[in-house]
N, C-alpha and C positions, 0 to 999 in steps of 0.2 A: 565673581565671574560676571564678564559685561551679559546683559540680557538682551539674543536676540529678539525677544517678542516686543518691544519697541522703536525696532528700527521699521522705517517708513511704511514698507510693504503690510508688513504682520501689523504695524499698528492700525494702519487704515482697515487692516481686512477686521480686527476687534473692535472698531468706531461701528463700521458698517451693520457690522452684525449688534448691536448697541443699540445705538442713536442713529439709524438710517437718513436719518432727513436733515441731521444735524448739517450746516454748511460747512466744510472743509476748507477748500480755496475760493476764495471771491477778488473780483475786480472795484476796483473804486469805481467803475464804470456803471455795478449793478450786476454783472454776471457772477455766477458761481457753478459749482458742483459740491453739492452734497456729498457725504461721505459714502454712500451707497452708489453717484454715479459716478464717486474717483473710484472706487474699487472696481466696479465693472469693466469705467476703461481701460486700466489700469491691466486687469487680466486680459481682455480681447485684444489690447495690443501686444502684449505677451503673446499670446497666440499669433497673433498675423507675423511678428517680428522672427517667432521660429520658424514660423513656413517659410519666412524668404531666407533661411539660412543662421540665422543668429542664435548663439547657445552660450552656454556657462564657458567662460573666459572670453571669448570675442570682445574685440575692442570696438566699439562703437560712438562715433564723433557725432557732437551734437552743435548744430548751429541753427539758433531758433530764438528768435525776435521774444519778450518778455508775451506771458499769457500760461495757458495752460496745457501748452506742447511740453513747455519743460516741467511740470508737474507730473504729466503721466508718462512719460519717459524714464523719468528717474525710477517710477516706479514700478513698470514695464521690466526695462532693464534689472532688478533688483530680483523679481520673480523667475528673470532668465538666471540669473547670477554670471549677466554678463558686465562687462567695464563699460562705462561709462566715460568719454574724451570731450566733458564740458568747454567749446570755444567760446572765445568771448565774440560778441558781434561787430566789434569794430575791427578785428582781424581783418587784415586783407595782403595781396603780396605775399612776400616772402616769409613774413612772419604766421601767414594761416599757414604758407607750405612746412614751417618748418615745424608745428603744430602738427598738422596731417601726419608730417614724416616720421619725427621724431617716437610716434605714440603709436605709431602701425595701425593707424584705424584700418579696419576695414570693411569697417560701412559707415557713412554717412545721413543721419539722420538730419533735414534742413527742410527751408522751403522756398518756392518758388521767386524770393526775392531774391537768395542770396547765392541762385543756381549760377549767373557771370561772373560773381569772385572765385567760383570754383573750375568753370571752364577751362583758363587758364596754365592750371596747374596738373592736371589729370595723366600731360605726358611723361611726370616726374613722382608720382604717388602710385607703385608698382601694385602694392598692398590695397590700396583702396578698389575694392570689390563691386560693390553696390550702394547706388546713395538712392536714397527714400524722401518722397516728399512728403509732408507728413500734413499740407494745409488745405485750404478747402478746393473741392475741387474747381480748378482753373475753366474760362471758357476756351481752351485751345491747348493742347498736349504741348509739352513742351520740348522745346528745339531739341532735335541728335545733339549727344555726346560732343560726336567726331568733329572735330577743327583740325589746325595745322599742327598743334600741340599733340592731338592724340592719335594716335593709328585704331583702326578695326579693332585689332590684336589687343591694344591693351584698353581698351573702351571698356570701362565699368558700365555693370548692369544699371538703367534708369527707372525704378516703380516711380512712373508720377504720382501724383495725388489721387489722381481719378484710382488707379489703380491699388493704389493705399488704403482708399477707402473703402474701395471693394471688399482686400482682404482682410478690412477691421471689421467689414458686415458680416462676412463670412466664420471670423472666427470664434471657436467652443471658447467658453470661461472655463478656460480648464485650469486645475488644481496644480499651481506650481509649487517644489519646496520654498522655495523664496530663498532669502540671501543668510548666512552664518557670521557671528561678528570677524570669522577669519577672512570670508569671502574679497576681493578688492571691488571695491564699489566704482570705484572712479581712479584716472591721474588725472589729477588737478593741478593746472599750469598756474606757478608765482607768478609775479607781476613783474617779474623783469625788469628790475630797475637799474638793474647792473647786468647789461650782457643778455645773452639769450635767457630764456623762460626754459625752466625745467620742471618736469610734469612728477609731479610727489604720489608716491604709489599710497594711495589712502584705503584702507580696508576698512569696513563698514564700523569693526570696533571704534576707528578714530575718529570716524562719520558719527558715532555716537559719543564719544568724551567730548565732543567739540561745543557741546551745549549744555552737559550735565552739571558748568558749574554755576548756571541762572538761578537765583533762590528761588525754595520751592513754594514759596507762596507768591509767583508774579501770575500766574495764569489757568486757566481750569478750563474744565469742558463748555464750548459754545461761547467762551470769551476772544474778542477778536486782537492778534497781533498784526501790524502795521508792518513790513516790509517792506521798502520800496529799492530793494535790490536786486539784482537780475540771478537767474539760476544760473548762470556759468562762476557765478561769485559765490565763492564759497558761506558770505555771512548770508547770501541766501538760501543757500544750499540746508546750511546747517537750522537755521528758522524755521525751515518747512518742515525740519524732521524735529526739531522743538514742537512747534505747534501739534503735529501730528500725534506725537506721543502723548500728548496732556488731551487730544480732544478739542481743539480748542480750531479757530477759522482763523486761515492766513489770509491775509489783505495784501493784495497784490498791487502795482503802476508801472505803465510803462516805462514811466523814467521819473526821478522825485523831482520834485518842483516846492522847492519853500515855500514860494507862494501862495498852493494850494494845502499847503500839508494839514492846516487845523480844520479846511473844508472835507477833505480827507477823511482825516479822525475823529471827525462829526457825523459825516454821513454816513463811517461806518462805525461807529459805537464802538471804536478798538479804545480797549485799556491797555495796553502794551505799545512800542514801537522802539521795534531796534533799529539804529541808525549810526551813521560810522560821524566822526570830530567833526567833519567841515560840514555836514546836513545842520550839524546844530548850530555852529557856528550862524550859519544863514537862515535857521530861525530865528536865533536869539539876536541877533541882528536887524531885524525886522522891524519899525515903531512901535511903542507900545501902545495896546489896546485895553480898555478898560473892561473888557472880556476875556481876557489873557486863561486865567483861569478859569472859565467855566466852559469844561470841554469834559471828556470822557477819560479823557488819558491819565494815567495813575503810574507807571513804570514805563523806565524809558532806559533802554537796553543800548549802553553807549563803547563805544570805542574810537580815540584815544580822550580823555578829558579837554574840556576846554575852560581856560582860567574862570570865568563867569560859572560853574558850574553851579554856588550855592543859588548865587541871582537867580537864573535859569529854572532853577527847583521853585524858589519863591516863585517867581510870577508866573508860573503855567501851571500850581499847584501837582505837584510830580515829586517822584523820586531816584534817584538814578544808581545803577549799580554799572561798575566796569569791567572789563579784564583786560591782560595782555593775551592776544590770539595769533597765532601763527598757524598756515595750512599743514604745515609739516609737527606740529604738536599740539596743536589744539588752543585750548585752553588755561596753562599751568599755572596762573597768576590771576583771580581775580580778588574784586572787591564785597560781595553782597550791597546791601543794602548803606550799609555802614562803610562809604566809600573815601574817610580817612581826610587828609588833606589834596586839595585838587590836583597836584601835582604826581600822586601816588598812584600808579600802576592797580596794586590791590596787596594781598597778601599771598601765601603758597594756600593752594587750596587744600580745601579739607572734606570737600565733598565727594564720595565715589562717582568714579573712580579716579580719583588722586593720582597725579604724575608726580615726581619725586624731582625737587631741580636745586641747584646750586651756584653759587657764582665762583667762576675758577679765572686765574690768571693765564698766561700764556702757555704756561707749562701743566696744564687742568688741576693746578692744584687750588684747593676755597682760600680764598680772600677774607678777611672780617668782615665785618659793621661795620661800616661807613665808607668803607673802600669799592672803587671800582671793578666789577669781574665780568666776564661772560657769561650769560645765562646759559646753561645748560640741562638735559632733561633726559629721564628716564623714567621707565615706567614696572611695575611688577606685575601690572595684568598685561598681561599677552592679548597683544593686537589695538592698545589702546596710544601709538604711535604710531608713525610715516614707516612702512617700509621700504624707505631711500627713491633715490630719483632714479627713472624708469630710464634706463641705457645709456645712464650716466656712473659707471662703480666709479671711478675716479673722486670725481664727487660727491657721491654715499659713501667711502669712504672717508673722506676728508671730514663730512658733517658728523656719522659715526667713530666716533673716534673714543678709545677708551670706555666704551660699552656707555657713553650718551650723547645726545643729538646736541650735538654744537649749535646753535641758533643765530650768531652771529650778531646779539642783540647784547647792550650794554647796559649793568643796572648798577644802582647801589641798595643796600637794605639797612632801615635801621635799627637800633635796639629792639623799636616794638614790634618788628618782621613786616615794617611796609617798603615793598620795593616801589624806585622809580625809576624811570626810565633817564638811562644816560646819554646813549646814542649808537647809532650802529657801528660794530665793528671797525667798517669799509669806512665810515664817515669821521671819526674821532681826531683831528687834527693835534699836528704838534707843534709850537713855534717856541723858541726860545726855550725848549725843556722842560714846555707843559703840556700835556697831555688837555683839549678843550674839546668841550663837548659843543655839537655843530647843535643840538636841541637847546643849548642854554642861551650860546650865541640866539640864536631868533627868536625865543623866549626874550630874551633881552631887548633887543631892537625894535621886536615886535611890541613893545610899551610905549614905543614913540609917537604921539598922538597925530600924524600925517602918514605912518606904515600900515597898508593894511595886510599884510604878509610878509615874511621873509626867508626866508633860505641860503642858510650860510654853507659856506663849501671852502675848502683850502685851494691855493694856487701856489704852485711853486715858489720860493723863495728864491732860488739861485745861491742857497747855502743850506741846502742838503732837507730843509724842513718847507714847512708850510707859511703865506701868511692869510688872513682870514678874509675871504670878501662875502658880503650881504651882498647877495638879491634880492630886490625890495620889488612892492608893489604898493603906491601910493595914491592918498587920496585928494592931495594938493599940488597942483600942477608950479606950485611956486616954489617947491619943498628943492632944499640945498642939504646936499648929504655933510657940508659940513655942521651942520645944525644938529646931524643924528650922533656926532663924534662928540659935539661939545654935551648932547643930550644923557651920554652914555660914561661919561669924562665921571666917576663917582660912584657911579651905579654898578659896573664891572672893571674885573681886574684888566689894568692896561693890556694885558697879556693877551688880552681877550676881545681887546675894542677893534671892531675891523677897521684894516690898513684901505679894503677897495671897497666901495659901493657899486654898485649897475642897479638903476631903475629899471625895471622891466615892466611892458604891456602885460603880461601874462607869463607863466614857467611851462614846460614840457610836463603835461601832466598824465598819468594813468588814465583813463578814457572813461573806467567806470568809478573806481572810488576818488577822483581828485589826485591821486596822491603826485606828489613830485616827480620827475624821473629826473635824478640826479645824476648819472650820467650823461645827459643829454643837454643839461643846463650845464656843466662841466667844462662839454664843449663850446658852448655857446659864450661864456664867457670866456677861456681861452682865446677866442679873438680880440676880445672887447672886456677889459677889466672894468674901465668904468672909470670912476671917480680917484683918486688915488689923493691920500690926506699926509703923502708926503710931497708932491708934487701936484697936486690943486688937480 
């Protein structure tokens, strides 16, 4: 049975009562809050948050700049056991509204920078009730609601800050029950790489599998973890309730900076730091110093591998453990310590509480060793998965299917049970009656010693299949994409060698983790194939 007394709430109120002065969250900056005064705030904004209307199930949208709004919110919220509608901060337009809309907030938790992207939209978000400033207090109240967008009539309630503040002076630390692993903690919006963003119904059980499967000797009480990801991100999300559970101080940044990361993990004596593929990438990337290793860092909590990973280990004296992580299932695949060949995912895991998964064909039937299937997932403890996408059944439908979460993701596994990743679903091209993975493709290209990125995508053929074109990003302005065909001419099956090149300045990226939005580049080359190695 998942154990609520480690989820965020409960844990910090047992840290508190513990280790009162222990630090909990800290800024690279030098600021923190002890666990005695996240707890406090923690309750008294609970308190103020009831009195303006908020209770168990309310949906409540949060948009709040990196710091420690989004630490006591989350855990505010958690004591109401209300929902939680993490936005990401580059939102703006029609994607915050369809955000807004889609999740029913109806309160807005923000501050006073982010009050003009919200203007806007006010005359189209019926549901949105009350928005709350939640920052320090302003020298000047902040402008009416009402513009041409909004009428009188449907003019949400504005508590400024000034007024926030008040009722967070004002309110009793009163005894909430706190949250149940059935409770819905949060919908947390995918990353939309394909089409609009659908908000994954996450209850707190899955808020807690999403990190039970880090080995248990990476981290103890008063040891500091390195985060430099935002609370609307769920690998931040899930971090802060790692750390919390162990005791242990989360290290906070406004935004990661390679450049500073070892000043960073110096000046705060973190022996941990979780970080997603391209943070590392542009560490290890970095020149080397003949200090490399002598830092504090000891475990380095990664997702997705990157080829250099043994290097990477040697010269910053570390060790690195993986997994595959999805918002809508957690964690069902990782590595420990023992993370296998670099290329490998990890194994099924075996630490409670265990998700149960398979790789099926088209028809959900399993696949062998060595062959390609869909990763699929279920679980025996109740509430330790996605309860489906929030006003989406068509689509929880689809992803539920056959009593497990279709993932959309493509593996193989070998005899010794290490998965790797093959490629997504949506992305797996076919030309001439092979089925080719778009991650092997840039894996491939990506060897070519003027590539410093790539991203393969299929483009119509005009006989019914795909053919393969690289999106490149290069570091040599002289660089001839016939060079990368003759480079590749050995290396990979013909089947496989892209027909188009396009150099690109840069890809359409996700705003917080890097990632690609293929979609987007899709279209981009749809105009402009690029280089073509049948036709020069």
């Amino acid at each position: 049975m998942l154990d609520r007394a480690v989820l965020p709430p409960h844990a910090v109120a047992r840290w508190a009562a513990q280790t009162p002065d222990a630090v909990a969250v800290a800024h690279v900056d030098g600021r923190g809050l002890t666990y005695a005064q996240l707890h406090a705030d923690a309750l008294t904004w609970a308190g103020a948050l009831r009195g303006l209307g908020v209770e168990a199930g309310s949906h409540v949208a949060t948009l709040l700049p990196q710091g420690f709004y989004g630490h006591r919110t989350l855990l505010a919220l958690g004591w109401l056991r209300a929902v939680e509608v993490p936005l990401n901060t580059a939102y703006v337009g029609d994607i915050l509204r369809h955000a807004l809309s889609l999740s029913d907030a109806e309160f807005l938790l923000t501050t006073e920078a982010f009050l003009e992207r919200i203007r806007p939209l006010l005359g189209v978000l019926p549901r949105l009730g009350t928005i709350v400033l939640v920052d320090s207090v302003p020298d000047e109240a902040p402008a009416p609601l009402v513009g041409e967008e909004v009428t009188p009539a449907r003019q949400p309630r504005l508590i400024g800050a000034a007024d926030f503040a008040g009722a967070v002076a004002a309110a009793d630390a009163h005894t909430f029950d706190g949250p149940h692993v059935w409770d819905i903690a949060s919908l947390l919006f995918t990353s939309g790489t394909t089409g609009p963003s659908k908000a994954v119904i996450t209850p707190w059980g899955l808020a807690l599998q999403m990190w039970s499967w880090v080995p248990d000797d990476t981290i103890g009480p008063g040891e500091g973890l390195f985060n430099p990801l935002p609370m609307f991100h769920n690998s931040g999300r899930s971090g802060f309730a790692y750390a919390l559970a162990h005791g242990a101080r989360f290290v906070i940044r406004d935004k990661f900076s390679a450049t500073s990361f070892w000043d960073d993990v110096r000046g705060t004596d973190c022996r941990t730091a979780a970080l997603v593929g391209p943070m590392t990438a542009l560490i290890y990337g970095a020149p080397p110093r003949a200090d490399d290793a002598d830092n504090p860092l000891r475990n380095v909590i990664l997702g997705p591998m990157i080829p250099e990973m043994e290097a990477f280990e040697k010269r910053f004296g570390v060790r690195v453990a993986t997994c595959y992580g999805q918002t809508e299932v957690g964690a069902p695949i990782a590595s420990g310590w023992d993370h296998g060949p670099w290329e490998a995912t990890g194994r099924e895991r075996t630490s409670y509480p265990w998700p149960e998964i398979r790789l099926v064909d088209a028809h959900d039937e399993p696949v062998p060793d060595g062959e390609v299937g869909e990763l699929v997932v279920r679980s025996a403890e109740p509430w330790a998965l996605n309860l489906g996408y929030y006003r989406m059944p068509a689509e929880s439908m689809e992803a539920w299917r056959n009593g497990w979460f279709h993932t959309g993701d493509m593996f193989r596994r070998d005899a010794e049970g290490w998965y790797t990743f093959f490629d997504r679903r949506k992305d797996v091209l076919r030309r001439r009656g092979e089925n080719i993975s778009s991650f092997e493709v840039e894996r491939g290209v990506g060897e070519h010693p003027a590539v410093v990125e790539c991203v393969a995508v299929g483009v119509p053929s005009g006989l019914g299949d795909d053919e393969v074109l690289a999106a490149v990003l290069v570091n040599d302005p002289a660089f001839e994409p016939a060079s990368l065909v003759e480079f590749l001419d050995g290396r990979m099956p013909s089947f496989m060698i892209p027909r188009y090149v396009r150099v690109l300045d840069d890809f359409p990226r996700n705003s917080t983790t890097g990632r690609v939005r293929k979609d987007e580049l899709r279209a981009l080359v749809a105009e402009d194939r690029g280089w073509d190695r049948l036709g020069g």
